[in-house]
TORLUMZA-487212 format. One line per 4 residues: their letters; for each residue z, x, y of C-alpha. Coordinates in Angstrom, 3 decimals, always signed. Example, Ala and Ser with C-alpha at 12.3 -4.5 7.8 and 13.67 -1.06 7.14 Angstrom:
<recs>
AS = +7.800,+12.300,-4.500  +7.140,+13.670,-1.060
</recs>
This chain:
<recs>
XXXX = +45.874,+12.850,+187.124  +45.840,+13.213,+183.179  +48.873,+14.972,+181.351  +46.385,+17.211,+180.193
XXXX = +44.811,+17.787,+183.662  +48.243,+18.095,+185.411  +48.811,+20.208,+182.499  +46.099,+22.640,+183.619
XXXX = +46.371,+22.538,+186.882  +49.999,+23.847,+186.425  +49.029,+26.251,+183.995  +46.929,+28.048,+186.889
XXXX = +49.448,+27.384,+189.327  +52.093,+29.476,+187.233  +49.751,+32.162,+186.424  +48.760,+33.039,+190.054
XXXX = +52.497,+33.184,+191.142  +53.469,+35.610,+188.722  +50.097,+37.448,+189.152  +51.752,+37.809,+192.976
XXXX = +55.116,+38.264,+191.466  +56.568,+35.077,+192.935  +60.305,+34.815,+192.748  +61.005,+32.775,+189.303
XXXX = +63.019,+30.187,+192.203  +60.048,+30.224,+194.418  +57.754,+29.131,+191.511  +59.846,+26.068,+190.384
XXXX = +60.451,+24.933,+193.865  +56.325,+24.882,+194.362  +55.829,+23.169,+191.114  +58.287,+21.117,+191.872
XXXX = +56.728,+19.720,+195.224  +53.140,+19.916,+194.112  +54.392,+17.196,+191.298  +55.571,+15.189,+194.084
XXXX = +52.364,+15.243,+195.725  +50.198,+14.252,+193.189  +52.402,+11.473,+192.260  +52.764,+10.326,+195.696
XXXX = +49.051,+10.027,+195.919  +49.094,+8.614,+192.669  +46.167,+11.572,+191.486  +43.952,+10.518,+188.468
XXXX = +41.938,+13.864,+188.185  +41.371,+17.101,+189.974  +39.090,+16.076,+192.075  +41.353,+13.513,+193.749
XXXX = +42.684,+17.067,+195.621  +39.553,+16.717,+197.854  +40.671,+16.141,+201.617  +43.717,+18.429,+201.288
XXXX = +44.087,+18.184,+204.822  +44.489,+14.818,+205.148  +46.829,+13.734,+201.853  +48.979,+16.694,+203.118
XXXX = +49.888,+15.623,+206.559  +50.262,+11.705,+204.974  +52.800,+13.606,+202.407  +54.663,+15.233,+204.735
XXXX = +54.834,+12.523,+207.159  +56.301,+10.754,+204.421  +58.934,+13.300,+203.948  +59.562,+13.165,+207.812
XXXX = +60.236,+9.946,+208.155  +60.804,+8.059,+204.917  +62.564,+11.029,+203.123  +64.545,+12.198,+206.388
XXXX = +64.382,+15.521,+205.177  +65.053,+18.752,+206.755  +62.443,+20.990,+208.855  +63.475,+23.122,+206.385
XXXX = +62.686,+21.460,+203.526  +59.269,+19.922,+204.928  +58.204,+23.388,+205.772  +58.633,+24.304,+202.003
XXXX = +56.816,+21.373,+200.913  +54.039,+22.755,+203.327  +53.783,+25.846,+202.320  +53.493,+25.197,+198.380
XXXX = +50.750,+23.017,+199.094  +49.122,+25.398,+201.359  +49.444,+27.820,+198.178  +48.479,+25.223,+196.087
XXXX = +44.909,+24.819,+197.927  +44.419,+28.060,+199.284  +45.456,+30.163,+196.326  +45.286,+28.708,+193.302
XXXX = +41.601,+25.717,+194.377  +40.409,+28.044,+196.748  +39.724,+25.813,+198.750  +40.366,+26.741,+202.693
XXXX = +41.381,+24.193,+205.082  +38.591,+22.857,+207.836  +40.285,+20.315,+210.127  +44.053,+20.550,+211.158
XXXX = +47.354,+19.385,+209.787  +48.877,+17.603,+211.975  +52.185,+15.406,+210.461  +54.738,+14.095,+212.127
XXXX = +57.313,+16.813,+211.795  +61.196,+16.387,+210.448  +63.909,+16.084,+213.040  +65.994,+19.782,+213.438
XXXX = +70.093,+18.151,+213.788  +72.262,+20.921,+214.206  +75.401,+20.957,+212.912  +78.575,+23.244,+213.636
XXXX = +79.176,+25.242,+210.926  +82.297,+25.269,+208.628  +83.601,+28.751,+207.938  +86.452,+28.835,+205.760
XXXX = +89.874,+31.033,+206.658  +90.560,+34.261,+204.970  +93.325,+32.263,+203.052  +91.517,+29.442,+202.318
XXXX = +88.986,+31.970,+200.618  +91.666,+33.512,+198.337  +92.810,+30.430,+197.639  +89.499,+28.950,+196.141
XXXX = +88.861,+32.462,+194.217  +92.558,+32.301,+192.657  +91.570,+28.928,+190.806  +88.716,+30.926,+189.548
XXXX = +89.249,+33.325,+186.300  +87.538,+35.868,+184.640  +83.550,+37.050,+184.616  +83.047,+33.868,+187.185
XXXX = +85.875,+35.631,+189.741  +84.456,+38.159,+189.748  +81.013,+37.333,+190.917  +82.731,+34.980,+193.378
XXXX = +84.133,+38.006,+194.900  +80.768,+39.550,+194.430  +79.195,+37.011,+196.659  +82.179,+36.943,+198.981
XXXX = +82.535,+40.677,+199.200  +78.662,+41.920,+199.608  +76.559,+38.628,+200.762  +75.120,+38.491,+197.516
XXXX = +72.856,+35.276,+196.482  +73.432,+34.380,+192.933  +70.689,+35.549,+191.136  +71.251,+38.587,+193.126
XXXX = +74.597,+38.846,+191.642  +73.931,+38.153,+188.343  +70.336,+40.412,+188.177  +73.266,+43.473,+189.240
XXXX = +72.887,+46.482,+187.410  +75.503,+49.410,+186.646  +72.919,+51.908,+188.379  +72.843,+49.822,+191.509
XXXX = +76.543,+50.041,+192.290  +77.309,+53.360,+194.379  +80.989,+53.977,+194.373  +81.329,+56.954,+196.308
XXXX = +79.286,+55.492,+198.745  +80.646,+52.170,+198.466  +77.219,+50.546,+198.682  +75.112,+47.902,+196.337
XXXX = +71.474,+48.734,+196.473  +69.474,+44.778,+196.073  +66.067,+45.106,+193.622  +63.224,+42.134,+194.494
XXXX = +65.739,+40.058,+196.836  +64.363,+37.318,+199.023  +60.936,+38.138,+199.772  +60.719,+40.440,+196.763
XXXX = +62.264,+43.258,+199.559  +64.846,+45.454,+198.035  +67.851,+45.851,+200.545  +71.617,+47.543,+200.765
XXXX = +74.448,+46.181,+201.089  +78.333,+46.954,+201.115  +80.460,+47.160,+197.818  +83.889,+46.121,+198.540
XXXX = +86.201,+48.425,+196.656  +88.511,+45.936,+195.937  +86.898,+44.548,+192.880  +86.451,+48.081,+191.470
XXXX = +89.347,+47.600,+188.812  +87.852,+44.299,+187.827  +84.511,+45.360,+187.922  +85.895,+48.224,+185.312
XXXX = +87.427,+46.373,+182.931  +84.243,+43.856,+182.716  +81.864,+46.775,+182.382  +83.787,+48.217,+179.279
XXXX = +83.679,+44.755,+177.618  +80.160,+44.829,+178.254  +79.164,+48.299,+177.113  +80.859,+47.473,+173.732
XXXX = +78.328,+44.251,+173.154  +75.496,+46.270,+174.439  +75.885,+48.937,+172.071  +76.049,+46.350,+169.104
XXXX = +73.006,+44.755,+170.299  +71.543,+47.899,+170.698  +72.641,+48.713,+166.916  +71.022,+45.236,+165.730
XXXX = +67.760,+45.698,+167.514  +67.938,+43.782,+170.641  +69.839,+44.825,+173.783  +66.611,+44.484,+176.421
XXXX = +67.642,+43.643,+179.828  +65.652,+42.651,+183.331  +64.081,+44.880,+185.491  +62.851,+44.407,+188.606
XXXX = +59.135,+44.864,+189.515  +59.571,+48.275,+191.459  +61.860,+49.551,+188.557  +58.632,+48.182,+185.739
XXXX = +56.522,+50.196,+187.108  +58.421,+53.242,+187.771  +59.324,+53.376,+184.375  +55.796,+52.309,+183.393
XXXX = +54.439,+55.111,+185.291  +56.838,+57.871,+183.861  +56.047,+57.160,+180.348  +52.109,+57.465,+181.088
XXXX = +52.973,+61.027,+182.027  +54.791,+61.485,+179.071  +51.855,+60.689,+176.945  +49.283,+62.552,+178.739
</recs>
């Protein structure tokens, strides 16, 4: 496929994810494994995505055997290709898929000790503690933890409310009272460079999609 066609094709890809409001992690991962696909079949134009059915169960064969991956990981390669031709071609699928599927190996899992924990988070200093202890603390993911806002923390109630988590769901979670001193200090710092940005102009900050449109909705009142 030409740069410019791949171009395009990604183009469309990234504009009907965020139409759906597709996690930003979601979106890369697809992209990611729809590039793979296209140069594992070595694509010249759009048109060599004719016979989805087929390429897709020689790709993830592939990944079965040669690439020993996880079921995991083949069933996300699936399903962005199953977005890619359903979604963004519109093209629905006639015959069935039927590759060779990846090997499930269980493992025991390794659960660190309470000490071994503190341990890890003592070599740790500063902001990045404390969103270790964030993670540790309230079974935060990452983005989750860094996406945290001031009006999502309820002290009293010692409870984190989660915007657009996995699955775009919003959740709750606990808020371990621990890290409140920390979590203090860190917001004061913070107010102080908000307020300069705020004085120079900038200062914007992410919202979740729920949050958008609540506030989106509120100020359509106020001008009617």
């Amino acid at each position: 496929m030409s740069s410019s066609q791949n171009k395009k094709i990604m183009d469309e890809i990234h504009d009907v994810m965020r139409i759906h409001h597709y996690s930003i992690h979601t979106e890369r991962s697809y992209c990611d494994w729809i590039k793979r696909y296209i140069h594992f079949h070595k694509m010249k134009s759009q048109d060599d995505l004719n016979g989805g059915e087929a390429k897709i169960e020689q790709f993830l064969t592939y990944l079965a055997i040669d690439g020993q991956v996880s079921p995991s990981t083949q069933n996300q390669a699936m399903n962005a290709l199953v977005f890619l031709y359903k979604k963004v071609l519109k093209h629905p699928f006639d015959q069935k898929i039927d590759a060779i599927r990846a090997k499930e190996i269980k493992h025991i899992p390794v659960v660190m000790t309470h000490q071994e924990v503190a341990n890890v988070i003592s070599l740790i200093k500063d902001i990045q503690q404390l969103v270790v202890k964030l993670l540790y603390g309230s079974g935060l993911r990452m983005i989750e933890a860094l996406r945290l806002r001031v009006h999502d923390i309820d002290y009293n109630l010692k409870k984190i409310t989660v915007r657009s988590g996995k699955g775009d769901k919003d959740r709750i979670t606990t808020f371990p009272s621990s890290i409140i001193p920390m979590l203090d200090t860190h917001l004061s710092k913070v107010k102080i460079l908000h307020d300069h940005d705020l004085a120079q102009g900038y200062g914007e900050v992410y919202l979740p999609y729920a949050l958008c449109r609540k506030y989106l909705n509120a100020a359509k009142l106020l001008i009617a």
